[in-house]
N, C-alpha and C positions, 0 to 999 in steps of 0.2 A: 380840760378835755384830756384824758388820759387811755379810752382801750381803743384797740387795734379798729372797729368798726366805724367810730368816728371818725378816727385818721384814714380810715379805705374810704369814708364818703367824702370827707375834705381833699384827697389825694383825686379820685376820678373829676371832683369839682374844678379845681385847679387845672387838671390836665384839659377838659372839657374847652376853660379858658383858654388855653394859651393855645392848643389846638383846633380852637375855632369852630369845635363839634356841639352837637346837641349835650347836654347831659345826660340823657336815656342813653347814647348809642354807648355811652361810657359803663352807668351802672351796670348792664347786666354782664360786663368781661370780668371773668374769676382775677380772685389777687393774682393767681402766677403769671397773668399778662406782662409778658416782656417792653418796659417802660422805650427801649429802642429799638423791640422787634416789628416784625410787619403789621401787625394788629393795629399798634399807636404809629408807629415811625417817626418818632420824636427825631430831631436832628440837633445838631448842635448850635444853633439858635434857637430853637425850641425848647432845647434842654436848657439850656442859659438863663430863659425865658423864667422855665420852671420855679430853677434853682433862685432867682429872684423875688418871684412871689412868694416864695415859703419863709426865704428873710425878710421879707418885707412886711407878712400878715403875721409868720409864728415865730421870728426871731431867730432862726436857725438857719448859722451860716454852714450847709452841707460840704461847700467847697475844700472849705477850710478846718470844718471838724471830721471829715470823713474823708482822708486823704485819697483813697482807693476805688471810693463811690461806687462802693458795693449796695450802699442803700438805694442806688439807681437800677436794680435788676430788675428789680417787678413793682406794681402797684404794690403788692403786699409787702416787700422788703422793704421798700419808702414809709409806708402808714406803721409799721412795726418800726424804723429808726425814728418817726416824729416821736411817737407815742411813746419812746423812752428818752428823748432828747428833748424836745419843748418844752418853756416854761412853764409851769402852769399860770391858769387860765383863770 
């Protein structure tokens, strides 16, 4: 799995789970949804949350390869650092 649209449906999937929401109420928020703004309100357990299932399903440890966790700004900025950073598939 490699372009940016897969990684935006597996990024809303994931957040769907850990957040507890429907999967619809996720697809239709554009990528620049702020991954800890009001929209999501991911907190830090939920972010933790996250950052676990992405190492756990795609092998990418964000904590540690993204010092700065800039790939946490938005749904788009996350599905844009998998889609250059994950194994392939």
């Amino acid at each position: 799995m490699s372009n940016d649209a897969d990684w935006s449906r597996i990024v809303r999937e994931l957040l769907a789970a850990v957040l507890e929401r429907p999967p619809a109420d996720l697809a239709a928020l554009p990528n620049s949804t702020r991954l800890f703004g009001a929209e999501l309100n991911l907190d830090s357990f939920s972010g933790m949350t996250l950052l676990t299932a992405i190492e756990r399903d795609y092998g990418v440890d964000l904590a540690a390869d993204d010092l700065g966790l800039e790939s946490l700004e938005s749904i788009g900025s996350l599905a844009a650092y998998l889609a250059a950073h994950a194994p392939a598939t």
